[in-house]
C-alpha positions in Angstrom: 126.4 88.8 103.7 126.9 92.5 102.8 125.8 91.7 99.1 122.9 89.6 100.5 121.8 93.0 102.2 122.6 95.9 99.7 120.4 93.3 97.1 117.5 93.3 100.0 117.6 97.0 100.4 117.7 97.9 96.5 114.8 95.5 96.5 113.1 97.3 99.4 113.6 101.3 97.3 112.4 99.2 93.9 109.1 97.8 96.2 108.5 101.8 97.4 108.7 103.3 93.9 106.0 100.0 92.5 104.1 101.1 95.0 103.9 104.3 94.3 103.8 103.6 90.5 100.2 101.6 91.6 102.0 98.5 90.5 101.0 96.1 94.1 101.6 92.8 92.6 104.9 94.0 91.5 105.7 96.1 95.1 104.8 92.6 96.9 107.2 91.0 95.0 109.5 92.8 95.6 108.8 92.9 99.6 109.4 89.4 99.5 112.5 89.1 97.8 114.3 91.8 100.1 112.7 89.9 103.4 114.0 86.4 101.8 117.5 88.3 101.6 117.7 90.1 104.8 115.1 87.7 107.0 116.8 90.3 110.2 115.1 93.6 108.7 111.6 94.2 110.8 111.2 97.2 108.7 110.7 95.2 105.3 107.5 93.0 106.6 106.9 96.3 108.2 106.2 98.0 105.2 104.6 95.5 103.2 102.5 94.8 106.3 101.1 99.1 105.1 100.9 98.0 101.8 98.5 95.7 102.2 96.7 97.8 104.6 96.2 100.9 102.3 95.2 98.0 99.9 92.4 96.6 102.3 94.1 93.5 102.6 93.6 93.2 106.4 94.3 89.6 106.9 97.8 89.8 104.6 98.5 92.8 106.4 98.2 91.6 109.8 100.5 88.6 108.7 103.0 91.1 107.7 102.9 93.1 110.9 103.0 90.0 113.0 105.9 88.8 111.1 107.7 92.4 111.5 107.0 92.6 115.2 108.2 89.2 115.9 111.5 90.5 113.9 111.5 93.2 115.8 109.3 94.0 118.9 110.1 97.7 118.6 108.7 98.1 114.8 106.5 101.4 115.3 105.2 101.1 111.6 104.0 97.3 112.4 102.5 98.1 116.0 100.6 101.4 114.2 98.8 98.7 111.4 98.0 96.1 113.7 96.8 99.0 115.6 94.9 100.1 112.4 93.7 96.8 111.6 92.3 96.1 115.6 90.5 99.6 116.1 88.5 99.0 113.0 
């Protein structure tokens, strides 16, 4: 179980540097390989759920965020897109 979840968080900091390389298809890939490895995390659908926001992808963003809040109810970073994505 511990390897399952350092792989899922090295998978998580290789999806933040993609995305800030510009490579999304990559980043998402990423995303869902650390959610598939650590399915507990609220903060991996969490961020993916922003990824696809800052990429306009509303209705794969709101997927994400509903999957993160359901995860975890708490998720500030999911409540703030579905926020996002329901205000505009």
């Amino acid at each position: 179980a511990q390897d399952r979840t350092a792989e899922a968080y090295s998978q998580f900091l290789q999806a933040h540097m993609l995305a800030d390389a510009g490579d999304v298809t990559a980043a998402v890939a990423a995303y869902r390989r650390a959610m598939e490895l650590d399915p507990a995390s609220s903060s991996i659908p969490a961020a993916l759920a922003e990824l696809y926001l800052n990429e306009n992808r509303l209705t794969d963003a709101q997927a994400a965020a509903e999957q993160a809040v359901a995860v975890g109810a708490d998720n500030k970073q999911a409540h703030r897109v579905l926020g996002q994505i329901f205000a505009g």
